[in-house]
N, C-alpha and C positions, 0 to 999 in steps of 0.2 A: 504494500500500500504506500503511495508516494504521499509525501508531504504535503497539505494544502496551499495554492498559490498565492503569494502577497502581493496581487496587483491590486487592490484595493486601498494596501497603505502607500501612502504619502511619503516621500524621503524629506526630510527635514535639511534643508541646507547652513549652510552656517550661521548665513547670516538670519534664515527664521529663529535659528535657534537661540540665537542672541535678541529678536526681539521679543521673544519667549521671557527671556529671564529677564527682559529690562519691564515686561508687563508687569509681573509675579512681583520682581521687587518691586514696586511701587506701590502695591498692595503690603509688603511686607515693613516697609521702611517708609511710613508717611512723614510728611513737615507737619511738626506741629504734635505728634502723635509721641509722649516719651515714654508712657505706657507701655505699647506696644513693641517700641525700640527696645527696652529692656527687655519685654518679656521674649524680643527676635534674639538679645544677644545671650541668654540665660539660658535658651533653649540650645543652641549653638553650644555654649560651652560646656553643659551634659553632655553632649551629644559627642564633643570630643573626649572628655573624661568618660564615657560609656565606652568608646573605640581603646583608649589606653589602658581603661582597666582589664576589656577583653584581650590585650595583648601581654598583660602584665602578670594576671592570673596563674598563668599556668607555672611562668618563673617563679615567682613565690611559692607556687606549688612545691616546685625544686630546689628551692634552698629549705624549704620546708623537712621534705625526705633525707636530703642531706643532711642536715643539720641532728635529724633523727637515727641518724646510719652509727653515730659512733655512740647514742645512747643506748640503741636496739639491744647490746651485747651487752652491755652494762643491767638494763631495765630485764631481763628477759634472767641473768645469773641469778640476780637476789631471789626472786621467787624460786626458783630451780635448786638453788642451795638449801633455803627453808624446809622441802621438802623432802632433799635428801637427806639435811639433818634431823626431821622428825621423823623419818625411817629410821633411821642410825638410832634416835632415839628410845622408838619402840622396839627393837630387836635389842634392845642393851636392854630395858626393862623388865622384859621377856627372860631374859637369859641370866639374871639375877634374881 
């Protein structure tokens, strides 16, 4: 089954596409309007802190594990010993 044909859409040329966004911001960026300014540049700067935290995430993740890698051996003994020595300890009680 072949693809459906896109002779219906329109190609956008450069220059529509710039007067695309010089429509849009005019709508978004009014004179007179500081309400709205703020809430364009607040929304904007989420938006970037949304993309860095998405990038940044997963690092932390990794220093995370790391940081975890030289306790694992440590955290994982103490209990492991605990148990070996209340075995030791009940086979000594046992045996006395």
């Amino acid at each position: 089954m072949s693809p459906p044909a896109k002779d219906g859409v329109p190609k956008l040329g450069l220059s529509r596409s710039w007067a695309v966004l010089r429509v849009v911001g005019l709508h978004l960026w009014p004179k007179g309007e500081t309400g709205l300014r703020t809430r364009v540049v607040v929304a904007l700067g989420l938006l970037i802190v949304a993309k860095v935290t998405t990038v940044y995430v997963p690092v932390l993740y990794k220093h995370a594990v790391d940081a975890l890698d030289g306790l694992a051996t440590q955290a994982v003994a103490v209990p492991v010993a605990l148990i070996l020595a209340y075995g030791v300890a009940r086979i000594l009680a046992q045996a006395l």
